[in-house]
Structure formats: structure tokens, C-alpha cells
C-alpha positions as CSV (number, residue, x, y, z in Angstrom):
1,X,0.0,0.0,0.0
2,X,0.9,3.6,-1.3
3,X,0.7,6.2,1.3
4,X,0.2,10.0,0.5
5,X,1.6,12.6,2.5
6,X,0.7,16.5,2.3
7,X,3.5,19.4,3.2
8,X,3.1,22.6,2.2
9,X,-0.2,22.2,-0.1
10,X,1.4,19.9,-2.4
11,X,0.9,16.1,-2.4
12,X,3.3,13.2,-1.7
13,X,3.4,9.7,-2.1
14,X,5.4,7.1,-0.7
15,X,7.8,5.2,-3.3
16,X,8.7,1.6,-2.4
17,X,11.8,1.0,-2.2
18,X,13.8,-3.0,-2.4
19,X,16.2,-3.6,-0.2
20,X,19.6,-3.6,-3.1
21,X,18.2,-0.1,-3.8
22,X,20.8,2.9,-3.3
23,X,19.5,5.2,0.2
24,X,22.6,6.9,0.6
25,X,26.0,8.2,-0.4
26,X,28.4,9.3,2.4
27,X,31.7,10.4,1.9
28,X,34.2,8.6,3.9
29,X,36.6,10.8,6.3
30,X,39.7,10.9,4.1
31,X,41.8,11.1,7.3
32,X,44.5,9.2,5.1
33,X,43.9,10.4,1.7
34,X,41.0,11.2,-0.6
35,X,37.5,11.4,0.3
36,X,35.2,8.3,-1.3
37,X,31.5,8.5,-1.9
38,X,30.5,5.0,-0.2
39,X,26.9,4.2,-1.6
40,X,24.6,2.6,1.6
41,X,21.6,0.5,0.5
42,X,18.2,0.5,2.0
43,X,19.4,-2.9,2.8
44,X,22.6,-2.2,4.6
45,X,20.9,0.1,7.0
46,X,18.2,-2.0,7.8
47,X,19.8,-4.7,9.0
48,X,22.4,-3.1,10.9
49,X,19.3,-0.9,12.9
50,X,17.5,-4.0,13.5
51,X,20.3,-6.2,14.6
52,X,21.4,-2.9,17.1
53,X,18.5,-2.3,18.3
54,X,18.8,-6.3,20.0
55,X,22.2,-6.2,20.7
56,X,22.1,-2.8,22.7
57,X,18.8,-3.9,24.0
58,X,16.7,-0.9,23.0
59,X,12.9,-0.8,23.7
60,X,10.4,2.0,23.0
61,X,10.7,3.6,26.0
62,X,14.2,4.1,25.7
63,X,15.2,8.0,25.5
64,X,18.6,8.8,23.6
65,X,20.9,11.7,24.5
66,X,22.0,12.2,20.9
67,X,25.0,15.0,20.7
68,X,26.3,13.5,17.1
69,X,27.2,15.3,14.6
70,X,24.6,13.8,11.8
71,X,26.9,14.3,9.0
72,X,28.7,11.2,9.6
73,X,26.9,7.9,9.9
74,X,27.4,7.4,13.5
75,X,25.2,10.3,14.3
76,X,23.2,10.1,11.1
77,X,22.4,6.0,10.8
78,X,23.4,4.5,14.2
79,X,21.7,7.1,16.4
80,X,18.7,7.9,14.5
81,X,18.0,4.8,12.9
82,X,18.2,2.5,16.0
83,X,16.0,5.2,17.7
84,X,13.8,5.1,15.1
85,X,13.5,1.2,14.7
86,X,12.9,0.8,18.3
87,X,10.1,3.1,18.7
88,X,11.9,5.0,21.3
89,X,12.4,9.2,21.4
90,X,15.3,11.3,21.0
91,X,16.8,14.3,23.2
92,X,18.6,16.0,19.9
93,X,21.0,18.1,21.2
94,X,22.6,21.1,18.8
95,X,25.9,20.2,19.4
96,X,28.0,18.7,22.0
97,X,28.1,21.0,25.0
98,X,29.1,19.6,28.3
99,X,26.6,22.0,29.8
100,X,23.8,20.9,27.7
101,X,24.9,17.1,27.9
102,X,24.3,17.0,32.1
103,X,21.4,18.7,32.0
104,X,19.7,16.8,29.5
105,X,21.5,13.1,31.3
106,X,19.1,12.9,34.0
107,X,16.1,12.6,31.4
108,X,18.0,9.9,29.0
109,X,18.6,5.9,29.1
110,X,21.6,5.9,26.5
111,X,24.3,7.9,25.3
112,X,26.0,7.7,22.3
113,X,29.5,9.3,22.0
114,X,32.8,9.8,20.5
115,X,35.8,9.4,22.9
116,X,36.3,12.8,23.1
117,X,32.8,13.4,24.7
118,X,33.8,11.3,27.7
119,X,37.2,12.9,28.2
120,X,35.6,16.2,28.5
121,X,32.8,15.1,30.5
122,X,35.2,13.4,32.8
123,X,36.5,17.2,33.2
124,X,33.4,18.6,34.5
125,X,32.9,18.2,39.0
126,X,29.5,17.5,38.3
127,X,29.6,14.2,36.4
128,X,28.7,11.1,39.2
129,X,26.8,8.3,39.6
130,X,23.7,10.4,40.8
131,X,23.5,12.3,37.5
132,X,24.3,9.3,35.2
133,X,22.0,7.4,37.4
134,X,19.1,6.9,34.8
135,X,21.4,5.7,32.0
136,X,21.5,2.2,31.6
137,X,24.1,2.5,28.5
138,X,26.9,4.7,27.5
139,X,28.2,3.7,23.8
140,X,32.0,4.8,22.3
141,X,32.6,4.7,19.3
142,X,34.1,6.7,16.0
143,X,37.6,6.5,17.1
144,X,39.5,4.3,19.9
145,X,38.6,5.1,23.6
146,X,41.9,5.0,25.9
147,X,41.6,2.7,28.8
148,X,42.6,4.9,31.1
149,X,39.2,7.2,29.9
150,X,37.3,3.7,30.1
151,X,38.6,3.2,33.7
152,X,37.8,6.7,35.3
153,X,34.3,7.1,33.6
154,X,33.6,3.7,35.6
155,X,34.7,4.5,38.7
156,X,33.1,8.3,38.6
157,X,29.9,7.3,37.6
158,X,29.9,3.2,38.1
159,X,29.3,2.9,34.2
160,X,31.3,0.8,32.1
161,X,31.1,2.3,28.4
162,X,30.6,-0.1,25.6
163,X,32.7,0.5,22.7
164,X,32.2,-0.5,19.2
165,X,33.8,-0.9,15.7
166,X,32.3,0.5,12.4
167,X,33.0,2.4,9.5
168,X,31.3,4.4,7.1
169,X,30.9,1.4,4.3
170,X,29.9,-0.8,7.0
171,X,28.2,0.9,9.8
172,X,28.5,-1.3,12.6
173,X,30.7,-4.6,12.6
174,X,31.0,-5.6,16.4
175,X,30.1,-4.7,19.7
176,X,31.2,-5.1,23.5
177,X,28.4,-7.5,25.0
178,X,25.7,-5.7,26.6
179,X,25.7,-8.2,29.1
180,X,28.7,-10.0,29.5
181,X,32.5,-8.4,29.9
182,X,32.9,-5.1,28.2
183,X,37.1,-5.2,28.0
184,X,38.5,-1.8,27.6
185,X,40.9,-1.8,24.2
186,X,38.8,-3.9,22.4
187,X,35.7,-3.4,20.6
188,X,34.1,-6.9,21.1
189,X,32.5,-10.1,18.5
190,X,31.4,-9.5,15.9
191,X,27.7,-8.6,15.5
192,X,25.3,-11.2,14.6
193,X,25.2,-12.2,10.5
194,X,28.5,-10.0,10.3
195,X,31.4,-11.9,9.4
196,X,35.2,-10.9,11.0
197,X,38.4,-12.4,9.8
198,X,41.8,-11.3,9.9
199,X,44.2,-11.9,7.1
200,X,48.0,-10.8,5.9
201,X,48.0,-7.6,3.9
202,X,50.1,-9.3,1.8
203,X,48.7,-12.9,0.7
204,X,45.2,-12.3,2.1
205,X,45.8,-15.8,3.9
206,X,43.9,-16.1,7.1
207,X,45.9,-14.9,10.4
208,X,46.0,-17.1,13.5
209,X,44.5,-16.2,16.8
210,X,46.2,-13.1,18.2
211,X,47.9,-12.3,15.0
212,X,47.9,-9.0,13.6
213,X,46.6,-8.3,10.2
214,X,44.4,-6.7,7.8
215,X,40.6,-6.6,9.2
216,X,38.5,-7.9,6.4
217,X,34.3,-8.2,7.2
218,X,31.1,-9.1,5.3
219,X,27.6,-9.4,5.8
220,X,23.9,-7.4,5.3
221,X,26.0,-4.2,6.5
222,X,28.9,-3.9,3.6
223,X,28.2,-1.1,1.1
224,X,27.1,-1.7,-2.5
225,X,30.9,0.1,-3.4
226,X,32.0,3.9,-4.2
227,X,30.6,6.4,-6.5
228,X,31.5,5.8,-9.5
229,X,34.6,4.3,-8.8
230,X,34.8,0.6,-10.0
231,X,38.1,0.3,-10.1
232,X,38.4,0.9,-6.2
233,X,35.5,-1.0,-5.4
234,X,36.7,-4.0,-7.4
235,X,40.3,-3.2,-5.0
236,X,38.4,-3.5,-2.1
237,X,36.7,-6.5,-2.0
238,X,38.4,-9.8,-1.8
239,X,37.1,-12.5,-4.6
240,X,34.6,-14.1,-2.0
241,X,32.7,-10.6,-1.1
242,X,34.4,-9.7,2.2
243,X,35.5,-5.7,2.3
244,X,39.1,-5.0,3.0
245,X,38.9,-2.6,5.7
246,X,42.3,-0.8,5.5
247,X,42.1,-1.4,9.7
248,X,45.4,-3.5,11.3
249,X,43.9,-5.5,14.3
250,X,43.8,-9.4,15.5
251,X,40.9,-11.6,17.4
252,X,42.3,-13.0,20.8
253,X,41.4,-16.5,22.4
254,X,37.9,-14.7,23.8
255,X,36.8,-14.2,20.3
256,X,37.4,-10.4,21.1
257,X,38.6,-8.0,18.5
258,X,41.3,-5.6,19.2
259,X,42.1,-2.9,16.6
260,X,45.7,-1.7,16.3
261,X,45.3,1.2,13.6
262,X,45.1,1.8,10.2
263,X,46.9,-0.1,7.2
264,X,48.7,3.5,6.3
265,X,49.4,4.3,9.7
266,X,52.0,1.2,9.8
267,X,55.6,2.5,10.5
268,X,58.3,0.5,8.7
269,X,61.7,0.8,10.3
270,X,65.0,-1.0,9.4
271,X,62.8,-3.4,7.4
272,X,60.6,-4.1,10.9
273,X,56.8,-3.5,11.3
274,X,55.8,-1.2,14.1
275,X,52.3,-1.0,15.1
276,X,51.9,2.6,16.6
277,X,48.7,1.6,18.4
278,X,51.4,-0.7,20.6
279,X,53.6,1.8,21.6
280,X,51.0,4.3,22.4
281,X,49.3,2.2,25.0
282,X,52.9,2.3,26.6
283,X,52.9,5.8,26.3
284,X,49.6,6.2,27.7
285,X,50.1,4.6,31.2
286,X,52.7,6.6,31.9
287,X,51.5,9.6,34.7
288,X,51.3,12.9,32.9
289,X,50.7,11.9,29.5
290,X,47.1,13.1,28.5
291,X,47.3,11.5,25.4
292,X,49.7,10.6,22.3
293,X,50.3,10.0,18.7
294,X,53.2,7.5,17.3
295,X,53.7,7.6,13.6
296,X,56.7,7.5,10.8
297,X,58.6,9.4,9.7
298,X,61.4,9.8,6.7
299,X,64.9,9.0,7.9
300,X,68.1,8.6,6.0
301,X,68.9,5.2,7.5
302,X,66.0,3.6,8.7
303,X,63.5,5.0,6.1
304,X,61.2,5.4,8.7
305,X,61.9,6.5,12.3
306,X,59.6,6.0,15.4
307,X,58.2,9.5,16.9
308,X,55.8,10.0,19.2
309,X,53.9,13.4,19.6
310,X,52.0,13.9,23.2
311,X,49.8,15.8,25.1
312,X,50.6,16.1,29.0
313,X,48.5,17.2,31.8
314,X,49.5,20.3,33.8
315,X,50.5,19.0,36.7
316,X,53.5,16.4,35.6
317,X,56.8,18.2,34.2
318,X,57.7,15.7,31.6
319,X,60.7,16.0,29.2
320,X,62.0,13.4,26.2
321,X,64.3,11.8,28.4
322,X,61.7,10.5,31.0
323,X,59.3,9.4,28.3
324,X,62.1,6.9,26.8
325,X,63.7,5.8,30.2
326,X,60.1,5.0,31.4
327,X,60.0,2.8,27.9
328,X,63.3,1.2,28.0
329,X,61.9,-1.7,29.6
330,X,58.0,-1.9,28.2
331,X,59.5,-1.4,24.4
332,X,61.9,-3.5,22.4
333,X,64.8,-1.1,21.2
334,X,63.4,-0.8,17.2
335,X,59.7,0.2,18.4
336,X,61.0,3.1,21.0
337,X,60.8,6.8,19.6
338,X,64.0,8.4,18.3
339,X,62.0,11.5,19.1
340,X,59.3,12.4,21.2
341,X,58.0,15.6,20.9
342,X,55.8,17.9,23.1
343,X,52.4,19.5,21.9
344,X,49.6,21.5,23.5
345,X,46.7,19.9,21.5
346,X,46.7,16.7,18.9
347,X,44.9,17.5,15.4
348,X,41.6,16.1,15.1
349,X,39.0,15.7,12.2
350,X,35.6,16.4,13.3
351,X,34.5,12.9,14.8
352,X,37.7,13.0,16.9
353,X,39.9,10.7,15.1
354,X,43.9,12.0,15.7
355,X,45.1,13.1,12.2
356,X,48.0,11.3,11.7
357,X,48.5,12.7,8.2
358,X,48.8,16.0,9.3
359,X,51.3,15.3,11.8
360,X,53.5,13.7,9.6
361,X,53.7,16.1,7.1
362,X,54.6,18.7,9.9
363,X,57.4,16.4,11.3
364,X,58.2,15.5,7.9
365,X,61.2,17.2,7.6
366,X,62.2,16.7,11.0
367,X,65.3,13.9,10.1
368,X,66.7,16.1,7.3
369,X,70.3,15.6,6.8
């Protein structure tokens, strides 16, 4: 059946719509390199809302504190359309304000956020258990959530946030359990009728338990392809339909998916692979350090040297030399920094994902012989 709708004095109706059919183009967020026009089904979005909307438990009298930006499909797709599907009602916020966010909290059941929403919230007296009370689920996601955020956000308000993996072509691929063990540095199993596997960039043979490699999914959720551009669909997709997601990561013993960083974000040094998610989880635990970025760049002899870029609090006095004696013995001698530099802020793009792009062509030069 055909429904007509009225707005404005002119008439409407309703076009059906199968579930291959195109809904959506977004633009992915070229952090490391060109922006791509990924086209979303009807399908594709369908299924992911529905299979959300039971893995995060939502019912119709759910209330979501949505502060998203909903230009990007975590704000757009996840947070609307799992509203939406579940029959439940939205507190659409303007924008992120801190202010806004803890007045509205007490009214809400679930929060969806980026990383940097929790940090800042963290920063504010008035966050505790009493105002965060009426939540029943905080959700991460967007960009990786530090453990150190995961572990204060649980002990000031008695919350443990549930983080998630997804990406624009995809939406969402896995999830923390909503009841079970939510482990901070890992974004959980993959979601029912998705499909996880890791494989080596190289040979695209599978990867054994805890190895790291190249995070390839499929399932329902996986984009038709880009805009018209075949030729980087066609590179994108292995021969038996699963997407190549251009994320480094491994599945441990648990089944649990860790996520190490991106495919371009691998640092190459005298012929050894570094993984900068590693060495910034070093970085991290060390007091003072608010937060970091490892990445390459050029050097004469190694062709690409270890440097690390960090925030620090205001309260520790940090130089180079304590950062690299306090990773002498967490770090074998190839991953450790030649430099580390200092930095009052860490370039962002607007879902709070570090720019690592950006930072190496500002420390590009900084080897020059």
C-alpha cells in the first residue's frame, strides 16, 4: 500500500523501495587520503538498525541523548535509525556542550559518543553516579577510547562504556556485549550475521588467533561500493565478497577484536613492522601523559623512524628523556621513539579521530640531513 503525504499544499506519495536499492551516499573521512563516496543500500541500513536495536537492548521507552554530529553515519544512521527502529524518542542536542549534555542526562537511558565526549565530560565536577544514574548504557565509538578514559568514567559514575567498531561502508561490525564483559581496548564479536576475519596484507591468507593483520568483514552491513569508482571498489573486495577494511587489528582467544590502527598508519623501520597503536598504549600509562600519537617518519637510515607526539597534563613536568627511560623496559629497542615531541593539542578531524597525516607532514622534515 501507497501512502500520500501533504506538506506545504502539495501532495506526496510514498515510493517503495527494495532492499539492493541505493538510500545513501556518504563520503568517507579521508583522514588518510582522498575522500570516497560510499553508496549505503536501504538494505545495509536496515539490517544493521535492527540487529542494534537487539544487541544494545533498545525498547520504546528508551530516551537517547543524541549530541552527534549527523553528518557522519554514527550520528546520522546509528543514532537515529536504532531510535527510530525501536520506537523510542530522542533528546537531539545542537551540538556537543558539556553544559547541555548534564542537563539533559538525567532525562536519558543511553548515550552515544565519541571518545572525546567522555574525556571532556570526565572534566566537569559534576559528572557522578547520581547524574548518570538513569542511563543504563553509555556507547564509544568513532575513534579508539583509551583505557585509562574507560577506567575513570567507571569508577566516577559506576558505568562501564561499551565500545564498538564500524565504519562508514559498513556501519556497525562488532560490539562489546551488553551483558557479559565489556574489555577496555577492544571493541568486542562480531555482531550477529557479520562476518570478522583477519588476514596478511600481503597474501590475504587467514591470520591465526592473536595475530595482527588486515581486518577484512562481510555481511547485510557492507556497502554496494563507491561512487562511480569501479576500479576501487573491485580493489576493495576480496574475490569471496568480504571488504578489506584498511584497519590493522587481531581476534584473541575470547573471540574479542582488538584494533591496532590503520593499514597506512604502519611504521616501517629497518625493514621491521611497528604498530603505533602498541607503543601508544605504553605511552599512555605513563602519569602525565594526556594523550599521544606514534607515527613515521622519513629518515636517511632507517627509512622510517619511530616519533611519538604527546599531550601532557598540567601537573606532571615531563621531558624526552623521561618518556624513553620510562620505555626502555615496556618497548623492544626498534619500536621506542627516536624523538618524542611535546604539543599543547593533537589534530583532530571532526568525529575526533587523531590526524596522523597531518602530523606527519609537519614532522616531515624533522630527520633532514
Amino acid at each position: 500500500q501507497v501512502n500520500s503525504q501533504r506538506y506545504n499544499g502539495r501532495t506526496f506519495s510514498d515510493v517503495e523501495r527494495d532492499a539492493d536499492d541505493l538510500a545513501a551516499i556518504l563520503y568517507t573521512s579521508g583522514t588518510t587520503g582522498r575522500s570516497k563516496g560510499a553508496m549505503l543500500t536501504h538494505g545495509n541500513l536496515a539490517s544493521n538498525a535492527l540487529t542494534l536495536v537487539n544487541a544494545w537492548h533498545f525498547k520504546k521507552d528508551d530516551v537517547l541523548l543524541h549530541a552527534l554530529p549527523i553528518f557522519h553515519t554514527h550520528g546520522l544512521f546509528v543514532a537515529t535509525n536504532v531510535t527510530l527502529f525501536a520506537g523510542a524518542t530522542m533528546l537531539f542536542l545542537p551540538k556537543f556542550d558539556p553544559e547541555l549534555v548534564l542537563r539533559a542526562m538525567p532525562r536519558a537511558t543511553v548515550m552515544m559518543g565519541v571518545p572525546t565526549f567522555y574525556v571532556r565530560l570526565l572534566q566537569d565536577p559534576r559528572l557522578n553516579k547520581d547524574v548518570s544514574s538513569h542511563i543504563r548504557l553509555f556507547i564509544s565509538g568513532s575513534a579508539p577510547l583509551q583505557e585509562e578514559t574507560h577506567r575513570v568514567w567507571k569508577l566516577r559514575t559506576g558505568h562501564s562504556i561499551l565500545e564498538r567498531y564500524g565504519m562508514t561502508e559498513t556501519n556497525m561490525n562488532t560490539s562489546n556485549p551488553y551483558v557479559g564483559e565489556r574489555i577496555p581496548g577492544t571493541v568486542g564479536f562480531p555482531l550477529p550475521g557479520v562476518e570478522v576475519r583477519i588476514t596478511n596484507p600481503q597474501t590475504g591468507q587467514s591470520c591465526a588467533t592473536d595475530e595482527i593483520g588486515m581486518i577484512e568483514v562481510k555481511g547485510p552491513n557492507v556497502f554496494k561500493g563507491y561512487w562511480r569508482n569501479p576500479e576501487k571498489t573491485l580493489s576493495e573486495f576480496r574475490d569471496d565478497g568480504y571488504f578489506i577494511t584498511g584497519d590493522l587489528g587481531k581476534i584473541d582467544k575470547r573471540g574479542y577484536v582488538l584494533i591496532v590502527g590503520r593499514d597506512k598508519d604502519l611504521i616501517i623501520t629497518g625493514g621491521y613492522n611497528v604498530y603505533p597503536k602498541e607503543i601508544e598504549l605504553e605511552i599512555d600509562a605513563i602519569p602525565g601523559i594526556v594523550e599521544s600519537a606514534v607515527i613515521g617518519v622519513p629518515h636517511p637510515d632507517f627509512g622510517e623512524a619511530v616519533t611519538a607526539i604527546l599531550v601532557t597534563d598540567e601537573v606532571h613536568s615531563l621531558t624526552e628523556a623521561d618518556v624513553l627511560a620510562a620505555l626502555e623496559n615496556q618497548v623492544a629497542g626498534f619500536k621506542r621513539p627516536k624523538r618524542v615531541l611535546f604539543a599543547r593539542d593533537l589534530p583532530r578531524n571532526s568525529m575526533g579521530k587523531i590526524e596522523k597525516n597531518v602530523l606527519r607532514q609537519k614532522y616531515s622534515d624533522l630527520y633532514h640531513i
